[in-house]
RODRENKOL-215591 format. One line per field, with one value per residue (C-alpha): residue number from 1; y, z, x. Coordinates in steps of 0.05 Angstrom, whole numbers, plus 5000, padded with zeros to 4 digits. Last residue first. Layout:
<vokols>
seq = c(NUM; ...)
v = c(Y; ...)
w = c(Z; ...)
u = c(X; ...)
</vokols>
This chain:
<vokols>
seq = c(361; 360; 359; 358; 357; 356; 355; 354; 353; 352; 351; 350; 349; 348; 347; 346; 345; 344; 343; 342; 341; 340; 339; 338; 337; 336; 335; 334; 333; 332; 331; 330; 329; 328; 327; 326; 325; 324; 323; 322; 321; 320; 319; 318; 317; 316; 315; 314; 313; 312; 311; 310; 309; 308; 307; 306; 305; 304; 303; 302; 301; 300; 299; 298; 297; 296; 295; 294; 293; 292; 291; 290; 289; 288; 287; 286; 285; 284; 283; 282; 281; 280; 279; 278; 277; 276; 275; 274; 273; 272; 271; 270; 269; 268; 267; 266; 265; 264; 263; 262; 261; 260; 259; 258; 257; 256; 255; 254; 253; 252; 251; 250; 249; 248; 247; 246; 245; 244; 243; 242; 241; 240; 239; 238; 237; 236; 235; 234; 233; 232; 231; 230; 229; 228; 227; 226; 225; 224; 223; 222; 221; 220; 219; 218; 217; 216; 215; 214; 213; 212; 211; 210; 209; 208; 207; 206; 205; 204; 203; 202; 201; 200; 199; 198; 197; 196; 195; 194; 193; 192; 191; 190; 189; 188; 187; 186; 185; 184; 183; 182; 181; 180; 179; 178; 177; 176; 175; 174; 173; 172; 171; 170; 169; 168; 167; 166; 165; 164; 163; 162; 161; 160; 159; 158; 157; 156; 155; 154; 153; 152; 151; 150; 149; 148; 147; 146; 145; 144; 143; 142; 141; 140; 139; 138; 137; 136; 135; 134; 133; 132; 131; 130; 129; 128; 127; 126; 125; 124; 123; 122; 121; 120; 119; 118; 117; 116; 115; 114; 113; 112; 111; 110; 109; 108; 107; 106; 105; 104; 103; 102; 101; 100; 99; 98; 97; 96; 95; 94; 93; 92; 91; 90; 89; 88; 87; 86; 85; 84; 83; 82; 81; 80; 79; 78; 77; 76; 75; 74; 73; 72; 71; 70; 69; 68; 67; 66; 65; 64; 63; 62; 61; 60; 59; 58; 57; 56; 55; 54; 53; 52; 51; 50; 49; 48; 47; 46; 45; 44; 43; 42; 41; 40; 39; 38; 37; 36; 35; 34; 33; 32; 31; 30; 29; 28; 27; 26; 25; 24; 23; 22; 21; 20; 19; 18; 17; 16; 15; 14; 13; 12; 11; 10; 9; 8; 7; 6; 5; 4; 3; 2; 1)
v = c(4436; 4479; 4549; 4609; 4675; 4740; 4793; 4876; 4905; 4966; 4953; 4903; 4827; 4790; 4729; 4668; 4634; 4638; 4703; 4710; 4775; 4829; 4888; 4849; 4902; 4851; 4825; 4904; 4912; 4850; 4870; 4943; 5015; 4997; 5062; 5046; 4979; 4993; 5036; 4988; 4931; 4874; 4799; 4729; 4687; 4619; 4551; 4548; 4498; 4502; 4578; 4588; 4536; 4577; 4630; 4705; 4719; 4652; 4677; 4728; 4673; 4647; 4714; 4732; 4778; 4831; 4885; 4857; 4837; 4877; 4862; 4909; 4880; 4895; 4842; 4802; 4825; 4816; 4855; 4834; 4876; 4893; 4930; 4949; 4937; 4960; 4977; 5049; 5063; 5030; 5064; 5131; 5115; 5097; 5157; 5201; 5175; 5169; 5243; 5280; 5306; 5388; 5431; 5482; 5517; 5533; 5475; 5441; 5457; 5451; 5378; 5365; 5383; 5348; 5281; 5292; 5320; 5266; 5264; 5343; 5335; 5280; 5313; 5387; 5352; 5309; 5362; 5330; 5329; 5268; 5220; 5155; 5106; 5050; 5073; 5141; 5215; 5239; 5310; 5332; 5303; 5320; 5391; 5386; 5365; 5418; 5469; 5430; 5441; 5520; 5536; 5482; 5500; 5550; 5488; 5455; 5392; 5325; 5299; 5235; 5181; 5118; 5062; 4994; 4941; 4917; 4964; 4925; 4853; 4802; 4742; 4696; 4735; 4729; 4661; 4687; 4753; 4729; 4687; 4753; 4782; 4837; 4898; 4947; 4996; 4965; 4932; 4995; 5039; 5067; 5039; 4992; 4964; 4952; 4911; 4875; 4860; 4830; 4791; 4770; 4744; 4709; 4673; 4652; 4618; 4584; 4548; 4529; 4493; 4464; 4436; 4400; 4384; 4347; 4387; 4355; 4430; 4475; 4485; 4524; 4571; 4588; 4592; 4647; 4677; 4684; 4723; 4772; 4778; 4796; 4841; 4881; 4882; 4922; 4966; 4980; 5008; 5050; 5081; 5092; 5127; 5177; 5202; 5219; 5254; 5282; 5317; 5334; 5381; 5411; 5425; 5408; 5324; 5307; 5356; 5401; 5407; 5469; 5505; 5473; 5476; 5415; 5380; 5317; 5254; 5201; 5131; 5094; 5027; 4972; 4903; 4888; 4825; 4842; 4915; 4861; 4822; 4882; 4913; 4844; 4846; 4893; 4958; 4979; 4965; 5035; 5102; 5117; 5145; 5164; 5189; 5145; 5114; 5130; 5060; 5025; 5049; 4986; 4998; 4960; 4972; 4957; 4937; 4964; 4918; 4930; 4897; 4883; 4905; 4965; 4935; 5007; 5050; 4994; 5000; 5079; 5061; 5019; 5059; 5116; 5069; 5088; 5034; 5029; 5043; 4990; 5009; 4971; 5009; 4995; 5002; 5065; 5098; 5153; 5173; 5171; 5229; 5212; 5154; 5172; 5113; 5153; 5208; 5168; 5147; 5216; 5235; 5165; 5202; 5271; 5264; 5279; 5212; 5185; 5162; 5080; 5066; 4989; 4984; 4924; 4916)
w = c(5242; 5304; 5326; 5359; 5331; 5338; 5337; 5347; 5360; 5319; 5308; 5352; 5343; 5372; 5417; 5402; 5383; 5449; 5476; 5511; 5536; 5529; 5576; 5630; 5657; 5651; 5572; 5551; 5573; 5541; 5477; 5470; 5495; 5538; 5533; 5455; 5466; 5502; 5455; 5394; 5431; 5455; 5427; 5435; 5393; 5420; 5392; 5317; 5277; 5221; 5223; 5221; 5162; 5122; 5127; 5143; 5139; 5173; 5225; 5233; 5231; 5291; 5326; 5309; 5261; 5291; 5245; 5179; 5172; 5136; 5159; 5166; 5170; 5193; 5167; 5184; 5240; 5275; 5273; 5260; 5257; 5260; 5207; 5215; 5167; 5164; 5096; 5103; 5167; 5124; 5059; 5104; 5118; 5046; 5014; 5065; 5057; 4971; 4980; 5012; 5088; 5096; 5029; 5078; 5012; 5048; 5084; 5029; 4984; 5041; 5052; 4978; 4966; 5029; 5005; 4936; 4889; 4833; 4897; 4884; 4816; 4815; 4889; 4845; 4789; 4822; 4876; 4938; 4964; 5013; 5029; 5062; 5047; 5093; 5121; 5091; 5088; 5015; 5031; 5096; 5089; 5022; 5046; 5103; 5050; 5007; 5071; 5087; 5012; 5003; 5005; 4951; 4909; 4859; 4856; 4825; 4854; 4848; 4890; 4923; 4936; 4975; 4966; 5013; 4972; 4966; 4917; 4868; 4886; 4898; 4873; 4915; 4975; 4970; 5013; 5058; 5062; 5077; 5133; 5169; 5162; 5111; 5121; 5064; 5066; 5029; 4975; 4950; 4965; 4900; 4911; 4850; 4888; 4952; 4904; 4876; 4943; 4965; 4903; 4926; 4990; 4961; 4905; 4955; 5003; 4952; 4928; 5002; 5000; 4932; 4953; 5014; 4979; 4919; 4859; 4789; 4765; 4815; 4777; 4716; 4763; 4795; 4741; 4713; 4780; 4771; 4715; 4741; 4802; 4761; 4715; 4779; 4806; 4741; 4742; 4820; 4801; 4736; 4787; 4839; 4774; 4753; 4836; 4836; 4769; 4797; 4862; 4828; 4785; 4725; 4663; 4588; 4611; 4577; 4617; 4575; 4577; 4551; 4591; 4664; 4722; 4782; 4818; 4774; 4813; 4837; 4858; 4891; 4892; 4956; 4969; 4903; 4859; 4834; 4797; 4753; 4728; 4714; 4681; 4638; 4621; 4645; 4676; 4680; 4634; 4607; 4625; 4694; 4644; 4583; 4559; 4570; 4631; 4641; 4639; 4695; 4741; 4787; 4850; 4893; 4968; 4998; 5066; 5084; 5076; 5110; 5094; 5131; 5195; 5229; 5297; 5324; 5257; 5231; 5286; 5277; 5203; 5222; 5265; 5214; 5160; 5087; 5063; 4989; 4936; 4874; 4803; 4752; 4699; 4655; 4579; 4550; 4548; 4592; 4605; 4669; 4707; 4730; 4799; 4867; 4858; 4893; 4843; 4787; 4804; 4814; 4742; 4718; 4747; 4724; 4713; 4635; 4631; 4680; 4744; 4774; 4813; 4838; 4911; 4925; 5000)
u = c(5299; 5303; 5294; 5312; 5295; 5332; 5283; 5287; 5213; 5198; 5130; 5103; 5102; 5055; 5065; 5033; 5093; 5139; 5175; 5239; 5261; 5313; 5293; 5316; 5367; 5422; 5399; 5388; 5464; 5485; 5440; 5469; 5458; 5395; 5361; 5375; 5352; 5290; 5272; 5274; 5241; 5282; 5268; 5285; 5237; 5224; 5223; 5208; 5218; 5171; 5172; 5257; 5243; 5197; 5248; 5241; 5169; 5166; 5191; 5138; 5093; 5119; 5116; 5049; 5020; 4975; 4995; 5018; 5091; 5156; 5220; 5279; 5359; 5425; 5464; 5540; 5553; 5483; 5407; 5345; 5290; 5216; 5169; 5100; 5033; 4958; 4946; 4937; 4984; 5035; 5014; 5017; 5090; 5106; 5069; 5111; 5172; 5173; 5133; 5196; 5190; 5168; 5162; 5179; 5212; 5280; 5276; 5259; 5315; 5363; 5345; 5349; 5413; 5450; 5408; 5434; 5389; 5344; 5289; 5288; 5259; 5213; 5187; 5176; 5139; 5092; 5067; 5031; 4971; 4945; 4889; 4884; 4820; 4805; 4745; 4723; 4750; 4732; 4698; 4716; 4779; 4802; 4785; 4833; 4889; 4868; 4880; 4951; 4971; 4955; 5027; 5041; 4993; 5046; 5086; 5031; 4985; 4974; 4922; 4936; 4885; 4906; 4856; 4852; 4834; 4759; 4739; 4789; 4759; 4806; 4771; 4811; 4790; 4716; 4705; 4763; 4720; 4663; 4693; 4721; 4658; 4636; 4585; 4603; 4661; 4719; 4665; 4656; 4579; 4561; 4491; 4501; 4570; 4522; 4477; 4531; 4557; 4494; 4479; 4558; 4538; 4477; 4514; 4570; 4525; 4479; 4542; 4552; 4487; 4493; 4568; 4535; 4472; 4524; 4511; 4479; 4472; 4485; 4565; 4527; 4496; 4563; 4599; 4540; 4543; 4623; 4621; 4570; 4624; 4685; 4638; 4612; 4682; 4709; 4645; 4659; 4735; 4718; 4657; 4714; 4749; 4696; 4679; 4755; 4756; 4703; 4725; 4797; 4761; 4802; 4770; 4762; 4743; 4813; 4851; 4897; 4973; 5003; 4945; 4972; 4930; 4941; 4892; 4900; 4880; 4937; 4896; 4942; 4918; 4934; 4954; 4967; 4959; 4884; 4919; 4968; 4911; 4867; 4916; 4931; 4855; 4812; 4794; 4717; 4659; 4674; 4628; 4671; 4728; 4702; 4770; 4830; 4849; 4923; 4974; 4989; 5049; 5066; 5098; 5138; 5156; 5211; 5245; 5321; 5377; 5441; 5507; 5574; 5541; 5572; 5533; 5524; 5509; 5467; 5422; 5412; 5406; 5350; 5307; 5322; 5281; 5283; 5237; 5263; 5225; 5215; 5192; 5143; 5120; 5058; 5060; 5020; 5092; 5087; 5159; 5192; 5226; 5285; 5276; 5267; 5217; 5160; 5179; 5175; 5106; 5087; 5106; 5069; 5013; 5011; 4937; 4950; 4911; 4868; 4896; 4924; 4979; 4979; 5020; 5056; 5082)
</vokols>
């Protein structure tokens, strides 16, 4: 999973994005940052504990910090350029908005409110989309002239879906929540619209917030709950610090603070609930392993998440889900009670199912 982290400036952002990285604080440099969090995965160190693998590999997730939208934010012609470029190849944003109150560092706008900073950058978002698809009427326009019918016809097509979009994107409505089939949005996909990812706004909040977190939270809701959006609080600063702790460290701290799981685990399980993915395993002597597949996929193309090969010759995938096997105790076991079970391509892999595929090349 790639995730694109985008705030204004002074949001605390890049501080959040070294938090999700469990990484010292970073610096903002007005250069992007690309980090990578591991999956930390229970399911999978309980597996690794009863094979004793000689390696285990978690999934990740990468991030990419871009820089802080200056002042004027939501006035602009939206994000551009190699931003722009590098925001179109995730699957989701992160949009971190300043909640927090700090005097030594002032908020561009001259005051804090989370509400509009929010409202500024989905406007940044829909002008960026707006210029992608104003560019593409004038290609389309000059590719009409001396069309085939069949190419005019579909050309026709595009240009009214995306008057429609534009139109839904002038109504402050992003492309996430309008009315778009499945076909639409293969014929849209290769533009890969910003308002058409799946957005994850975070508030970032002070230490002195933190025991009024689960109210904001239900606030968020009330006010920003929408299709494909997730929403959560969380304090930059303090999860920077304690993810640099050891794991003994840090799980005192919060206890004592009942500042509850760390943001790097919680971002990444809402992410997954956000963008619609699950992880399944393989497991042997030699690796212990977590894979990462959308919801729905099948068991062929689950292979091929693996190797193109396993895909191409696939036969069957032999497969035991995570519960099982611990009632189980181990494969033989979970083989005898015929919990272990053979499964052909069409099948569709759950979360936490454990996989050996068979195939043939």
């Amino acid at each position: 999973m790639h995730i694109g982290i985008i705030g204004i400036t002074k949001s605390g952002k890049t501080t959040v994005y070294s938090a999700l990285i469990r990484s010292a604080a970073t610096q903002a440099t007005g250069q992007m940052n690309l980090g990578v969090a591991k999956v930390v995965d229970p399911r999978l160190d309980r597996l690794t504990a009863i094979f004793k693998p000689k390696r285990q590999v978690y999934a990740e997730v990468r991030y990419v910090d871009i820089p802080g939208a200056p002042e004027g934010l939501g006035k602009s012609q939206g994000i551009g350029g190699e931003y722009l470029n590098a925001l179109q190849r995730t699957d989701a944003l992160l949009h971190v908005v300043r909640a927090f109150t700090d005097p030594a560092v002032p908020h561009i706008n001259g005051s804090v409110d989370p509400y509009r900073d929010v409202t500024a950058m989905d406007m940044e978002l829909a002008f960026s989309d707006l210029a992608i698809i104003e560019r593409r009427f004038k290609r389309l326009e000059a590719d009409l002239k001396g069309a085939k019918p069949q190419e005019r016809e579909h050309a026709k097509k595009e240009t009214a879906l995306l008057e429609r979009l534009r139109d839904g994107l002038a109504s402050d409505v992003p492309i996430r929540q309008q009315d778009v089939s499945a076909e639409e949005h293969k014929t849209i996909s290769n533009y890969q619209f910003l308002t058409a990812k799946p957005l994850f706004i975070i508030f970032n909040i002070g230490e002195e917030q933190l025991p009024q977190a689960t109210r904001l939270e239900e606030e968020m809701h009330k006010r920003l709950a929408k299709p494909s959006v997730q929403l959560a609080a969380l304090c930059g600063k303090l999860e920077t610090e304690l993810g640099q702790m050891t794991p003994e460290e840090e799980g005192e701290f919060r206890a004592s603070m009942g500042a509850g799981e760390s943001a790097a685990a919680r971002v990444i399980r809402l992410s997954y609930e956000l963008v619609g993915l699950v992880s399944f395993f393989t497991v042997g002597d030699d690796e212990c392993r977590a894979w990462t597949i959308p919801l729905g996929t099948s068991a062929v193309k689950a292979a091929g998440q693996i190797h193109s090969d396993i895909e191409r010759g696939f036969i069957r995938a032999e497969l035991v889900a995570y519960n099982d096997f611990l009632k189980a105790g181990s494969l033989p076991n979970a083989r005898r009670q015929g919990l272990l079970r053979l499964e052909g391509k069409t099948y569709t892999v759950k979360d936490g199912d454990i996989i050996n595929f068979l195939f043939n090349v």
